[in-house]
TIDRENKOL-425899 format. One record per atom (N, C-alpha, C, O): x, y, z. Coordinates in steps of 0.001 Angstrom, whole numbers, padded with zeros to 6 digits, always signed. Layout:
BEGIN
XYZ
...
//
This chain:
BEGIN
-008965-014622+000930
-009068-015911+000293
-009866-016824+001212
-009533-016836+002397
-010752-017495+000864
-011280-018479+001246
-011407-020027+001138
-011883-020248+000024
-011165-021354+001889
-011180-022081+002044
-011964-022778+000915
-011528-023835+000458
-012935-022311+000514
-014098-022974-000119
-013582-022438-001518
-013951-023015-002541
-012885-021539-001569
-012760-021344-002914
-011771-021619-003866
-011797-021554-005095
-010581-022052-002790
-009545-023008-002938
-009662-024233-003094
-008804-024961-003592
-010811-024592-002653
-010577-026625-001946
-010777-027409-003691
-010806-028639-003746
-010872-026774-004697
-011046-027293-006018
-010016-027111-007226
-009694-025962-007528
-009447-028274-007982
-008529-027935-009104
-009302-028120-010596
-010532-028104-010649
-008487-028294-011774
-009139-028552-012613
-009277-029996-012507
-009129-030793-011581
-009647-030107-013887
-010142-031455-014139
-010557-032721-013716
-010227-033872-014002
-011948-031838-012420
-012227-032338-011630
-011638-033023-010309
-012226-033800-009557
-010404-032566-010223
-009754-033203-009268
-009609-031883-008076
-009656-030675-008312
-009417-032586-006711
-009356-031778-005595
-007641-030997-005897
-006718-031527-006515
-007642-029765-005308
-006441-029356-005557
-006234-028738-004063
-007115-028028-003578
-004819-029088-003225
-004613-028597-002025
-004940-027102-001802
-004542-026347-002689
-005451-026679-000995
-006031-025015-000253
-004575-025007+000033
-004097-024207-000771
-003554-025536+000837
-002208-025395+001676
-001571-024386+000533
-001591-024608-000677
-000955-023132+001236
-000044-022441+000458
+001493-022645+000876
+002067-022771+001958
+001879-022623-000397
+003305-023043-000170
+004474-022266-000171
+004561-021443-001082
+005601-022352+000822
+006196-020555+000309
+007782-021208+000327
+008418-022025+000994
+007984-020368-000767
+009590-020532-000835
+010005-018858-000823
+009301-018012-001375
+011231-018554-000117
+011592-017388-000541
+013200-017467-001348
+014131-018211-001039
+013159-016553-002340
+013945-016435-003283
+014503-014676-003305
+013954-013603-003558
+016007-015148-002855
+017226-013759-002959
+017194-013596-004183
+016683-014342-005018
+018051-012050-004433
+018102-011433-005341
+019297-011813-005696
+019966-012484-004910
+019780-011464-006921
+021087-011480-007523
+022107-011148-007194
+023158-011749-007421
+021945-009886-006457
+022833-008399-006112
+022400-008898-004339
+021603-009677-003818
+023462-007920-003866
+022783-007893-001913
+021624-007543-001540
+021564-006314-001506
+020811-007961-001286
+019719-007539-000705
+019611-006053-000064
+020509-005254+000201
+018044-005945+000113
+018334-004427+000821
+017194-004398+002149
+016818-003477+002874
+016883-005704+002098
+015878-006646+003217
+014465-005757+002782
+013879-005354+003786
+013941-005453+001755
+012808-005605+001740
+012090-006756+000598
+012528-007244-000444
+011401-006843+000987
+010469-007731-000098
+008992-008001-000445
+008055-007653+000274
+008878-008630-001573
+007667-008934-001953
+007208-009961-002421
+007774-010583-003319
+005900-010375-001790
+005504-011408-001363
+004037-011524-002485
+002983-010888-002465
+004533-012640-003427
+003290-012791-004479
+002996-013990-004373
+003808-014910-004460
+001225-014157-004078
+000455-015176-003995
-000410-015660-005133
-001351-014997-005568
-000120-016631-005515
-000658-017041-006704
-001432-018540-006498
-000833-019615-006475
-002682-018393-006375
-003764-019448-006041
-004838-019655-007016
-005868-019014-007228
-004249-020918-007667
-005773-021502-008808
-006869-022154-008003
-006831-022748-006926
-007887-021867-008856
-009100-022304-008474
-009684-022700-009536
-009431-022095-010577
-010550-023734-009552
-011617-024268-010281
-012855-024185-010329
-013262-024469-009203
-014100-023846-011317
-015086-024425-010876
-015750-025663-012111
-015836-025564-013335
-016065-026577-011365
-016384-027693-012269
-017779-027469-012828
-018676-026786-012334
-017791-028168-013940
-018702-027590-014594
-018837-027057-015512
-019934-027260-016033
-017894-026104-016258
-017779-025065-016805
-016995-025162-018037
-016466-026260-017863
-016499-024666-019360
-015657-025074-019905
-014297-024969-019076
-014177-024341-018024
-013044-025864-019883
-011673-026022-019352
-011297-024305-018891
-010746-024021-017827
-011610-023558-019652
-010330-021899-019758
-011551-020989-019085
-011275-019823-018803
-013039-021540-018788
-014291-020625-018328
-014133-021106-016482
-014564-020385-015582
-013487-022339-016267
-013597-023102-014696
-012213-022313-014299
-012487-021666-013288
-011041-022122-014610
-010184-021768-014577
-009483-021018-013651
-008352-021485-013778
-009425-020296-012935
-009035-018734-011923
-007488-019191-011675
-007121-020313-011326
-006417-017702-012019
-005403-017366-011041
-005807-016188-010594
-006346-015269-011209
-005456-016296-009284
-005633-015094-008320
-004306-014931-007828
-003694-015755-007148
-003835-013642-008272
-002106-013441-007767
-002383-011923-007007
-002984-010953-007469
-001848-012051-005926
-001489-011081-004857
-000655-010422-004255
-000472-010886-003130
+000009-009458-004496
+001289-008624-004596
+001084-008139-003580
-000023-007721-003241
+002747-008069-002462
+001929-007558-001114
+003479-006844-000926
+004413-007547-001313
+003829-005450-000340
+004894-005161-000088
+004934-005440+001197
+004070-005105+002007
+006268-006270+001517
+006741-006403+002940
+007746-005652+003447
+008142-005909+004584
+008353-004563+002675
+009367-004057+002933
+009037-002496+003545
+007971-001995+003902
+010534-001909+003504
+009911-000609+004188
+010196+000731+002915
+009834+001869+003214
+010637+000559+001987
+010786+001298+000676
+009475+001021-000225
+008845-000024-000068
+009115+001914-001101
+007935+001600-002054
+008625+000575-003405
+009615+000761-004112
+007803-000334-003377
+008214-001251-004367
+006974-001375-005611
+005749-001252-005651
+008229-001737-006704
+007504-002393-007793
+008053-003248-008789
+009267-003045-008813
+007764-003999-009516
+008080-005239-009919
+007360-005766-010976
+006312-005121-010976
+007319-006727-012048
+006572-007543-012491
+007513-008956-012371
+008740-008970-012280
+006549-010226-012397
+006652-011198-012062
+006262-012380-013452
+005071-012618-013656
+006840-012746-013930
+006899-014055-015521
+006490-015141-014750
+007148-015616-013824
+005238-015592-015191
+004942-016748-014203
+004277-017709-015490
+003603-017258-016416
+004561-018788-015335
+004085-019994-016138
+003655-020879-015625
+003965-021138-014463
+002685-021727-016428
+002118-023239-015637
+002512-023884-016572
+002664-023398-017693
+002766-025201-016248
+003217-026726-017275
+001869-027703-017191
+001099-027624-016233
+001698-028476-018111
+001208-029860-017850
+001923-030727-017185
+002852-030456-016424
+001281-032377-017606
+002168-033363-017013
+003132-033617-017609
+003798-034508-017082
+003514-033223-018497
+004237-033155-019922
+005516-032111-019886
+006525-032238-020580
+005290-031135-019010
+006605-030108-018699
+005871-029219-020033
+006611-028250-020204
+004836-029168-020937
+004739-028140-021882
+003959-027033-021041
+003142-027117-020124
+004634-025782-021835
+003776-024795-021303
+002085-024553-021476
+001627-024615-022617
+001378-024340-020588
-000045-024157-020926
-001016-022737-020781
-002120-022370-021180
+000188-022142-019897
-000173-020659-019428
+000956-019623-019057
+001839-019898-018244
+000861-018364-019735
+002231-017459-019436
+001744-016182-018783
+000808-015705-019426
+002045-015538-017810
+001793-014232-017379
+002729-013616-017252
+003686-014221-016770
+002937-012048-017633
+003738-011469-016951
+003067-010206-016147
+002689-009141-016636
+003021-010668-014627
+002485-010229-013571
+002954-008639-013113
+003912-008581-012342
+002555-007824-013390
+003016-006266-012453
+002027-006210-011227
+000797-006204-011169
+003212-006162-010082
+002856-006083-008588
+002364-004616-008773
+001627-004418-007807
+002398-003726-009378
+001758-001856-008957
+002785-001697-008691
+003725-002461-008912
+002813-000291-007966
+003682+000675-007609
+003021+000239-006445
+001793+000219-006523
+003682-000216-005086
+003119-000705-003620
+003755+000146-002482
+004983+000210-002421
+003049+000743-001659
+003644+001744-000564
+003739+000458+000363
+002956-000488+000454
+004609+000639+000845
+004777-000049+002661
+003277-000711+002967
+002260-000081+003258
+003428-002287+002807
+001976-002511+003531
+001257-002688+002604
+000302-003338+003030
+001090-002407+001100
+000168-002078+000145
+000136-003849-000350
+001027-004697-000306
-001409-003932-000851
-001358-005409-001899
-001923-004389-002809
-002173-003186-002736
-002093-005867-004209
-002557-005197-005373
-003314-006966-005513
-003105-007979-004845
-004128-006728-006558
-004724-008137-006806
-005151-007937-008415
-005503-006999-009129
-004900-009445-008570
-005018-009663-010520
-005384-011047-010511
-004784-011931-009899
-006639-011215-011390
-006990-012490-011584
-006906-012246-013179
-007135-011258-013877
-006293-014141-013586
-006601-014314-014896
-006896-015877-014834
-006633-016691-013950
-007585-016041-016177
-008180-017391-016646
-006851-017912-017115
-005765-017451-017466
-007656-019545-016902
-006151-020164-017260
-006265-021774-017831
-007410-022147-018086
-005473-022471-017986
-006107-024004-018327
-005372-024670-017080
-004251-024361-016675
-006212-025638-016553
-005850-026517-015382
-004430-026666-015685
-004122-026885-016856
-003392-026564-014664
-002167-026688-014636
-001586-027886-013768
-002374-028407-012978
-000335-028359-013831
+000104-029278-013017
+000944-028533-012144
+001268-028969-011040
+001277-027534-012543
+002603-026740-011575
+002380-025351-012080
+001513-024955-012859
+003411-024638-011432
+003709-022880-011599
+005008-022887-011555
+005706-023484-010735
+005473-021994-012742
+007186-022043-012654
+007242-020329-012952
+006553-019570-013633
+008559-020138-011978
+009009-018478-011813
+009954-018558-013087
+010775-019471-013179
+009874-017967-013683
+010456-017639-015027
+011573-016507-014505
+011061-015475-014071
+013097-016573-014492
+013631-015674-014534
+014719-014970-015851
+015462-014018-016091
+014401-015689-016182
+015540-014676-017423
+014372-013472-018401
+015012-013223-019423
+013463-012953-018444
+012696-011775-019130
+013556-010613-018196
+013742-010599-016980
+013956-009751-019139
+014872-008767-019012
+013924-007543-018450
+014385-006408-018329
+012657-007844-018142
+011566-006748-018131
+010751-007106-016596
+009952-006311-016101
+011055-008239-016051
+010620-008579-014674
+011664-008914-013728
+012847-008917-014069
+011252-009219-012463
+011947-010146-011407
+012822-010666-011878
+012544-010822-013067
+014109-011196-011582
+015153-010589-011004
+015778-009590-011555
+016514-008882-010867
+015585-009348-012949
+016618-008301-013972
+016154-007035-013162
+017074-006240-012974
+014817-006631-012588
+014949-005094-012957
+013579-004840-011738
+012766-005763-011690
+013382-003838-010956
+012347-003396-009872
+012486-001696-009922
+013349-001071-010538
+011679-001285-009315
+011719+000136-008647
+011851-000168-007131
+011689-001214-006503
+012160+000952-006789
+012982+001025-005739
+013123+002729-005105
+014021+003550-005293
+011523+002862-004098
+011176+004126-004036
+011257+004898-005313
+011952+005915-005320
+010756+004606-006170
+010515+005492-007299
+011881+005071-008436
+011397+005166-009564
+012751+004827-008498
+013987+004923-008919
+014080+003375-009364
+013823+002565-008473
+014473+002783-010841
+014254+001640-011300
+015705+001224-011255
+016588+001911-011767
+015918+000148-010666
+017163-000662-010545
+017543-002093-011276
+016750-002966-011626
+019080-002086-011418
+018943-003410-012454
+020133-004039-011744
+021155-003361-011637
+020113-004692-011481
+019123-006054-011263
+018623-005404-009963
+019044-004375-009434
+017632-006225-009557
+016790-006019-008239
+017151-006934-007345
+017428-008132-007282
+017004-005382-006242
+017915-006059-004953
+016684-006637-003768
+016725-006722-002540
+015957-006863-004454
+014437-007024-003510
+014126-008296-003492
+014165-008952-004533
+013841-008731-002546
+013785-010363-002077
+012049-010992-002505
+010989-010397-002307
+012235-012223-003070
+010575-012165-003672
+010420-013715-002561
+011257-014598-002371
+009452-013611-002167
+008831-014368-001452
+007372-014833-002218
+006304-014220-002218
+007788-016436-003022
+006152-016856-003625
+005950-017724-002960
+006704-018585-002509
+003958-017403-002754
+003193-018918-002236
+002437-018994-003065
+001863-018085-003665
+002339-020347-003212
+001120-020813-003875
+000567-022233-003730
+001291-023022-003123
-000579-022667-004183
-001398-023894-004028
-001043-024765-004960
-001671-025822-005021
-000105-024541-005761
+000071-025445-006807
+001999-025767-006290
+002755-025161-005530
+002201-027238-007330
+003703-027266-006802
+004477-026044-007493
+004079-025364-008440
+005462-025953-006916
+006237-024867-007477
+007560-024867-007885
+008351-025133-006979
+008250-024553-009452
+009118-024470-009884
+010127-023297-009964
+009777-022305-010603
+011222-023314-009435
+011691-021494-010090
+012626-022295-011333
+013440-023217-011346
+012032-021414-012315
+012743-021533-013705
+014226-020709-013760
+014521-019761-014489
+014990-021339-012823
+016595-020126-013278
+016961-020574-014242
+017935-020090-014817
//
């Protein structure tokens, strides 16, 4: 990631490069590994609203088991309405592994972790090969935008 490619939001306005990290336990006991998803909008002005647009989300295993996951991620307006929905799959990640996914999007005011989808983060992960419910895997998000967890 680069500086220059961060330093811009939508609608013409500057949007902080600073990534922001909260980490968020699992439901169940932990099993101390985790994964760490980076999710950084970018703009370019100029362009139409949904053509200037970029999320760049980055799935990184920090743990020492092979992990996998998907991640429900939403943006709001100023308004609290929704304007953008993903549901993010980190890969199948060995020890050490990222994965990277960009999608278009409409200028957002925030990013909110969506947890109740019975099909991502927190309900459900793999876990060296073997799919577990609920997931005992610790998610660690940063991002450039403010950040909500939707429990």
């Amino acid at each position: 990631m680069t500086g220059a490619a961060l330093s811009s939001a939508g609608a013409g306005a500057p949007r902080d490069s600073t990534l922001h990290e909260v980490m968020l336990q699992p439901s169940v006991p932990p099993t101390g590994d985790a994964i760490r998803v980076t999710v950084v909008m970018a703009s370019f002005p100029g362009l139409s609203e949904r053509a200037s647009c970029r999320m760049q989300v980055t799935s990184a295993n920090q743990g020492a088991a092979r992990l996998s996951t998907r991640v429900l991620l939403k943006t709001v307006n100023d308004k609290g309405d929704t304007i953008n929905s993903w549901l993010v799959p980190t890969g199948d990640l060995k020890p050490g592994e990222e994965s990277l996914r960009t999608y278009s999007c409409k200028a957002p005011e925030s990013l909110v972790l969506v947890r109740g989808n019975p099909f991502a983060w927190p309900q459900t992960c793999s876990v060296d090969g073997i799919d577990t419910l609920p997931c005992p895997v610790a998610l660690r998000m940063q991002t450039n935008l403010p950040f909500a967890d939707g429990k």
